[in-house]
VEXDREN-2710 file (C-alpha; in Angstrom, 1 decimal):
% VEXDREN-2710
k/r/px/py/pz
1/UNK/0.0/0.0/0.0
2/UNK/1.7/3.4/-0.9
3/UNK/1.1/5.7/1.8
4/UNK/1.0/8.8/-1.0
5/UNK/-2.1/7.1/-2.2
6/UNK/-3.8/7.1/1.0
7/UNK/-3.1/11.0/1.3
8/UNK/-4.5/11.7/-1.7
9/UNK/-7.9/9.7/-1.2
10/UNK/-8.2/11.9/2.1
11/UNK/-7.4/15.2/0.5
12/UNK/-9.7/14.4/-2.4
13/UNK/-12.5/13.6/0.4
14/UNK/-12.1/16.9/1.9
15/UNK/-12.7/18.6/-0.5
16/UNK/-15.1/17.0/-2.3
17/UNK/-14.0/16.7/-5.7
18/UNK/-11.6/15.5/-7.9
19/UNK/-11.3/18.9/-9.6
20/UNK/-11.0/20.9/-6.2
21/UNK/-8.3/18.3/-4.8
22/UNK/-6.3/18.6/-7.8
23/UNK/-5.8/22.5/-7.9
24/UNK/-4.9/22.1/-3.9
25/UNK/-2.6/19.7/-4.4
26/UNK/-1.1/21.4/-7.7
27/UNK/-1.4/18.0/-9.6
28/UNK/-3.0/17.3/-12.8
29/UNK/-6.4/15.9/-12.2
30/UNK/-6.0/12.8/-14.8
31/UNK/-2.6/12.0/-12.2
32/UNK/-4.8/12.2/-9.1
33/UNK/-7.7/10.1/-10.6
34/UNK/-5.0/7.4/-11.4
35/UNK/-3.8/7.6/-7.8
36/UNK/-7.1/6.6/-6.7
37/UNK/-7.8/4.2/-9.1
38/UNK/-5.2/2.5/-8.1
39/UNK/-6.0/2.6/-4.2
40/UNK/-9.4/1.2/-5.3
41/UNK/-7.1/-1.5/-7.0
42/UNK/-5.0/-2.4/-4.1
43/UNK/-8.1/-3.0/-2.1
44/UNK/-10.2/-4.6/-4.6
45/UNK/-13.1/-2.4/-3.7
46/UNK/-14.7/1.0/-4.7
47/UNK/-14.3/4.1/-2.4
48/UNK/-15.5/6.5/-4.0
49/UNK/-18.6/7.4/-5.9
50/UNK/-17.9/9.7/-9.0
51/UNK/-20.5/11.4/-10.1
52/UNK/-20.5/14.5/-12.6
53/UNK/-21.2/17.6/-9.8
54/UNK/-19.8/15.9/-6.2
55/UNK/-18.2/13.0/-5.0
56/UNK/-18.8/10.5/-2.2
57/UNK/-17.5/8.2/-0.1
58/UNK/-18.7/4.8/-0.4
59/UNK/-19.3/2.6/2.7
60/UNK/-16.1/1.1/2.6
61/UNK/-14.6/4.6/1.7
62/UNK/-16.2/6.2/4.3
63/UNK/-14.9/3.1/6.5
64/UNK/-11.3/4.0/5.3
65/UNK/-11.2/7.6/5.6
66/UNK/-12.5/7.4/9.1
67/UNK/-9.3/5.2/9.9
68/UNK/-6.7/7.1/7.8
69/UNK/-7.5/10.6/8.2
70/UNK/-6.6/11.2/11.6
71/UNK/-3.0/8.8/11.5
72/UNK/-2.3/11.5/8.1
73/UNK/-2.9/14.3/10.8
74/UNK/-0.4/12.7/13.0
75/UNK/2.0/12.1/10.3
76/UNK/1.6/16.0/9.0
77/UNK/2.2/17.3/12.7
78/UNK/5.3/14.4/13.0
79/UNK/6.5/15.9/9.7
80/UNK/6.1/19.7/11.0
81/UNK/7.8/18.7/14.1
82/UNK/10.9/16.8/12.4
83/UNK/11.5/20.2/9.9
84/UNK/11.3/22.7/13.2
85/UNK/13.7/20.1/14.7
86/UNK/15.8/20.2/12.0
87/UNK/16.1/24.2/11.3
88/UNK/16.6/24.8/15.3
89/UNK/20.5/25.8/16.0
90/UNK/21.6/23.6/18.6
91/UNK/25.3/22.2/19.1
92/UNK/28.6/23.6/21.4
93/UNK/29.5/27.6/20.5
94/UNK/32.2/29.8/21.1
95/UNK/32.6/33.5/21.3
96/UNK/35.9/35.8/21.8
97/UNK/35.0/38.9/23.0
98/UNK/37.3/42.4/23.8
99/UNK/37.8/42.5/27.7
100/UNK/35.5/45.9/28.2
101/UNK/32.5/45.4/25.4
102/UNK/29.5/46.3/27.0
103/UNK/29.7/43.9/29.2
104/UNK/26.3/44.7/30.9
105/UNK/24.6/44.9/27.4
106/UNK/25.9/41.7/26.2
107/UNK/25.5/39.8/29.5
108/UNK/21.6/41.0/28.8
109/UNK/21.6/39.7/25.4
110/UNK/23.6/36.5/26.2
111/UNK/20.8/35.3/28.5
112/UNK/18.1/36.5/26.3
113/UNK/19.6/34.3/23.3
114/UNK/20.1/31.5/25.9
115/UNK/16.3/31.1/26.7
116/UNK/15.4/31.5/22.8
117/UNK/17.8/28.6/21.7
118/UNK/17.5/26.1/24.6
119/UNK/20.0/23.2/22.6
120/UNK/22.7/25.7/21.7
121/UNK/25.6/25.6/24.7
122/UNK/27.7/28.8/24.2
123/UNK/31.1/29.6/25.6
124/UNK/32.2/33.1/25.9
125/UNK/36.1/34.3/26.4
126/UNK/37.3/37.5/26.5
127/UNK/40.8/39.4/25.6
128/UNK/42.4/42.7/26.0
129/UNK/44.5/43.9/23.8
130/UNK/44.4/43.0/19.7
131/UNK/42.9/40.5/18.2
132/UNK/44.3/36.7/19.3
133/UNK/45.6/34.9/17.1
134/UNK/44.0/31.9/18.1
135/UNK/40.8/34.0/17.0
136/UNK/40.2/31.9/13.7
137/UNK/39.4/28.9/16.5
138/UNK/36.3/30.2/17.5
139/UNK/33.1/30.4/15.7
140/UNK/32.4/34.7/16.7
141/UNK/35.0/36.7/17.5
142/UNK/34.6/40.5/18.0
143/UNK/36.9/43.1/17.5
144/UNK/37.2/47.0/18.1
145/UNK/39.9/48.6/15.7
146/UNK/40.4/52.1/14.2
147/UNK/42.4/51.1/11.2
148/UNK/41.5/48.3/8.8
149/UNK/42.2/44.6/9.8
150/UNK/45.5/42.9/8.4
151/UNK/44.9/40.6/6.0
152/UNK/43.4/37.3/7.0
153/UNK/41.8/34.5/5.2
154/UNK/38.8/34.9/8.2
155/UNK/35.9/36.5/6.9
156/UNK/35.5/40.2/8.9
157/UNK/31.8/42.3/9.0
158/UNK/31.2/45.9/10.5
159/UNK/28.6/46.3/12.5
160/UNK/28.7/49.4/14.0
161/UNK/31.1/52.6/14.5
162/UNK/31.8/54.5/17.8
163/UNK/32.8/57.8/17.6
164/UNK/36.3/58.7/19.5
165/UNK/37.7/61.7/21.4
166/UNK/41.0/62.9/22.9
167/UNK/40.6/63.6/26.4
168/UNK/42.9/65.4/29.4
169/UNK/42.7/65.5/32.5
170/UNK/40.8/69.2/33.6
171/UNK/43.1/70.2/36.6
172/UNK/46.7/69.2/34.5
173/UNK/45.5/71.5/31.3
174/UNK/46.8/69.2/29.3
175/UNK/43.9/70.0/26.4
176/UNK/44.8/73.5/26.7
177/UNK/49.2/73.6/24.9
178/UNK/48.1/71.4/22.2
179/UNK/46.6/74.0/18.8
180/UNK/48.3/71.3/16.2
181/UNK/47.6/67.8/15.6
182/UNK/51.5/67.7/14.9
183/UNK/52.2/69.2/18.8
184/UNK/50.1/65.1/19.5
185/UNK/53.7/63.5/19.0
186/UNK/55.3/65.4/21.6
187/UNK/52.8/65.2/24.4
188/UNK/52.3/62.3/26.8
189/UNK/49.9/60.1/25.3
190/UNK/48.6/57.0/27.6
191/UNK/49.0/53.8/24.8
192/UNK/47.0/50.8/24.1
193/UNK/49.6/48.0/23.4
194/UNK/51.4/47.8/20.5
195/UNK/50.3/51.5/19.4
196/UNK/52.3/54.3/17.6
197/UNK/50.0/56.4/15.7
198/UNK/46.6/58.1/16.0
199/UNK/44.4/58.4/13.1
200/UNK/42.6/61.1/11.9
201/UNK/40.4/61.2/8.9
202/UNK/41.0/64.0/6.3
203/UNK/39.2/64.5/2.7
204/UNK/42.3/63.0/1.6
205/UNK/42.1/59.7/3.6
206/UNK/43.8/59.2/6.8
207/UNK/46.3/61.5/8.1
208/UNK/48.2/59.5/11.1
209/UNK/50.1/61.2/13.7
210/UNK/53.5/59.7/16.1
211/UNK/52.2/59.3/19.8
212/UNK/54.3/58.1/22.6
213/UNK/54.2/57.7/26.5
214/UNK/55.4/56.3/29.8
215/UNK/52.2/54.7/30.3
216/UNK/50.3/51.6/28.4
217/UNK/47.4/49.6/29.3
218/UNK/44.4/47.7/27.6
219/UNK/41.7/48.4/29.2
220/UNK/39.5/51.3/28.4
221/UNK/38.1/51.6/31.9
222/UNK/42.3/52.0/33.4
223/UNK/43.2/54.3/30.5
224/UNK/40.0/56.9/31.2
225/UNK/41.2/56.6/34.8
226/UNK/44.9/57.4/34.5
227/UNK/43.3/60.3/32.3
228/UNK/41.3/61.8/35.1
229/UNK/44.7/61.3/37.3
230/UNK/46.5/63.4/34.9
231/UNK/48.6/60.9/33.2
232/UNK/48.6/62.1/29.8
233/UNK/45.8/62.3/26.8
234/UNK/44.2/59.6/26.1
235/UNK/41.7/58.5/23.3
236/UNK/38.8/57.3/23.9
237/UNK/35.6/56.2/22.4
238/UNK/33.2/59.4/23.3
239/UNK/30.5/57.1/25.2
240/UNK/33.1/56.2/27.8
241/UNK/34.8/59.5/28.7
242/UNK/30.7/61.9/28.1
243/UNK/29.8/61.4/31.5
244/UNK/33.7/62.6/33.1
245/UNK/33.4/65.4/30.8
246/UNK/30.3/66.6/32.5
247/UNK/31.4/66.0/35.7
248/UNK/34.7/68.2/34.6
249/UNK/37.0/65.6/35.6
250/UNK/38.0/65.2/31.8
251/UNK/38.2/68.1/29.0
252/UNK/37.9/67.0/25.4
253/UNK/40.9/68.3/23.2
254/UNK/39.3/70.0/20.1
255/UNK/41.1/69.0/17.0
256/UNK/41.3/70.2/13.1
257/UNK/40.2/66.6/12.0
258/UNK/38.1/64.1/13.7
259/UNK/39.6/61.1/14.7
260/UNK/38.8/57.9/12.9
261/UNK/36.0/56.2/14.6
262/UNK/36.1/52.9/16.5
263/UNK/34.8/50.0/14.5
264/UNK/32.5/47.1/16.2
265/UNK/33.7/44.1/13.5
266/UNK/32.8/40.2/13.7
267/UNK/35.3/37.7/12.3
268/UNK/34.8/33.9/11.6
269/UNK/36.0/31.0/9.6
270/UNK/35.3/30.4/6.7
271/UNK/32.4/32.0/4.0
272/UNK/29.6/29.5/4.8
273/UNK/28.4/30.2/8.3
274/UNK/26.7/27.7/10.1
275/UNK/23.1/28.1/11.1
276/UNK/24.5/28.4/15.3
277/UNK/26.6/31.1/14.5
278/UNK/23.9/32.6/11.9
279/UNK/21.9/32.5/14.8
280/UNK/23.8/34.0/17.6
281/UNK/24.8/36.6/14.9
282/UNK/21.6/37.5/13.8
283/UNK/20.4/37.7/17.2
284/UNK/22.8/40.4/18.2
285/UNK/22.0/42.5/15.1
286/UNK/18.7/42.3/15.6
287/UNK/18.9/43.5/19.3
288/UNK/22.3/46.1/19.2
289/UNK/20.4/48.7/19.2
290/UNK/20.5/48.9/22.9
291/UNK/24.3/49.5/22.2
292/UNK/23.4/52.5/20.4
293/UNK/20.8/54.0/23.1
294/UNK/24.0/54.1/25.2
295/UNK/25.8/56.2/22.8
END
C-alpha cells in the first residue's frame, strides 16, 4: 500500500471533488484520478462514488477515511515537528570577546539568546588587547579597531562605529598647549599595546600622527582613569569619557580633523556560516540597538 495514495484519497475527500483536490494539491487531475484508481485496486473495492457535480465516499470509503484521516494528521504534525527540529541551531558555540565590550549589554543579550535557543551551549572568552591569534578557533569573535584589519583569510563584517575623542585630564590642562595635531607627538599620550600612531580622517584619507608615553594599558576603563589622574591624553571612544566630561574631571581636546571612529567588527572562519553562529549573529544585530541607546 503506498502511503502517497492514502493521502491523496483523504485530500480528495475533503474537498469534495476530484477537480478541487487537484488545484490544492497542484497535480493534474487525470494524475490524481489514477492515484485513486489505483487505491481502489490495491483493495479490490470502490471508495468512491464519482459522479458529474460531487463525490462521495462509499461505505467502505467512508470506513477507510474514518481510519486514515486522523493517523495522516499525525504524520503532517510528525513531519512539522521533524522540519522545526531540524532548522533549530543547537550544538557547542564559542565567542571571543574584547575584555570591556558592553559587558552589561551583552550579558543581557547573552541570557536572552540562551532562553530562545535552549540546545545551543555557548562559551564566551574574553581578551584585551588585539585580536588573538587563536581568533580563527572560535566560531564569533569580536573586535574594536580604528584602522582596517590585516589581511586574514577569516571573513571580517562591520557592524557598527563609535565615535572617538581625545581627552585630558581638567586640573593638568593638558587640552589647553596642544593647537596642532603635529604638537600630538610630543605630548604624553597614555597607549594601548602595540600602538604608535593616532588616526585622523581628512578628505584626503587618513592623516596618522606619532604618539608616545610612559604609560600603556588595555583596558579602556584603566586608561580613562589614568586620564582623570592626569597621566597624559588619552583617546577614547566618546560614550566612555561623556559622563567625566560633564562632571569636569575630563576636558575634550578639540582638533582640526576628527579622529577615525572605533569599528565594532565580527570575524569567523570560513564564507559559509553555520546556522549556530547565523543565529547568535543575527540575534545580536537584531537586538544592538540597545548598544546605540547608550551612545
Amino acid at each position: 500500500m503506498k502511503l502517497d495514495n492514502l493521502k491523496l484519497f483523504v485530500q480528495t475527500l475533503k474537498t469534495g471533488s476530484i477537480t478541487g483536490a487537484a488545484n490544492e494539491l497542484g497535480i493534474a487531475k487525470s494524475s490524481l484520478s489514477r492515484h485513486l484508481t489505483e487505491l481502489e485496486s490495491e483493495f479490490n473495492i470502490r471508495l468512491l462514488n464519482r459522479r458529474p457535480r460531487n463525490l462521495t465516499a462509499t461505505e467502505a470509503g467512508q470506513l477507510l477515511f474514518d481510519q486514515v484521516a486522523p493517523l495522516m494528521e499525525g504524520l503532517n504534525e510528525v513531519s512539522h515537528f521533524m522540519e522545526h527540529w531540524r532548522e533549530q541551531p543547537r550544538g557547542a558555540l564559542t565567542m571571543l570577546l574584547p575584555l570591556e565590550f558592553f559587558n552589561e549589554d551583552m550579558g543581557q543579550l547573552t541570557v536572552e539568546f540562551m532562553e530562545a535557543y535552549k540546545d545551543i551551549q555557548l562559551t564566551i572568552t574574553h581578551y584585551a588587547g588585539p585580536l588573538p591569534d587563536n581568533s580563527r578557533e572560535f566560531d564569533l569573535s569580536f573586535v574594536l579597531h580604528d584602522r582596517p584589519l590585516p589581511p586574514s583569510d577569516l571573513i571580517a563584517r562591520s557592524l557598527m562605529s563609535l565615535p572617538q575623542g581625545i581627552y585630558g585630564s581638567a586640573h593638568c590642562g593638558d587640552t589647553g598647549t596642544i593647537t596642532e595635531l603635529a604638537q600630538l607627538s610630543a605630548a604624553s599620550v597614555i597607549l594601548q599595546p602595540g600602538e604608535r600612531d593616532w588616526q585622523f580622517r581628512s578628505e584626503g584619507g587618513a592623516i596618522s600622527i606619532p604618539v608616545s608615553g610612559r604609560l600603556t594599558m588595555s583596558s579602556e576603563q584603566m586608561r580613562l582613569v589614568a586620564a582623570i589622574r592626569g597621566q597624559g591624553l588619552v583617546k577614547l571612544p566618546r560614550y566612555l569619557a561623556e559622563q567625566q566630561v560633564k562632571l569636569g574631571t575630563l576636558c575634550p581636546l578639540q582638533t582640526s580633523l576628527p579622529l577615525e571612529a572605533q569599528t565594532v567588527s565580527v570575524v569567523y572562519p570560513g564564507r559559509t556560516m553555520p546556522r549556530k553562529s547565523r543565529a547568535l549573529l543575527e540575534f545580536i544585530q537584531d537586538n544592538i540597538g540597545r548598544l546605540h541607546s547608550r551612545l
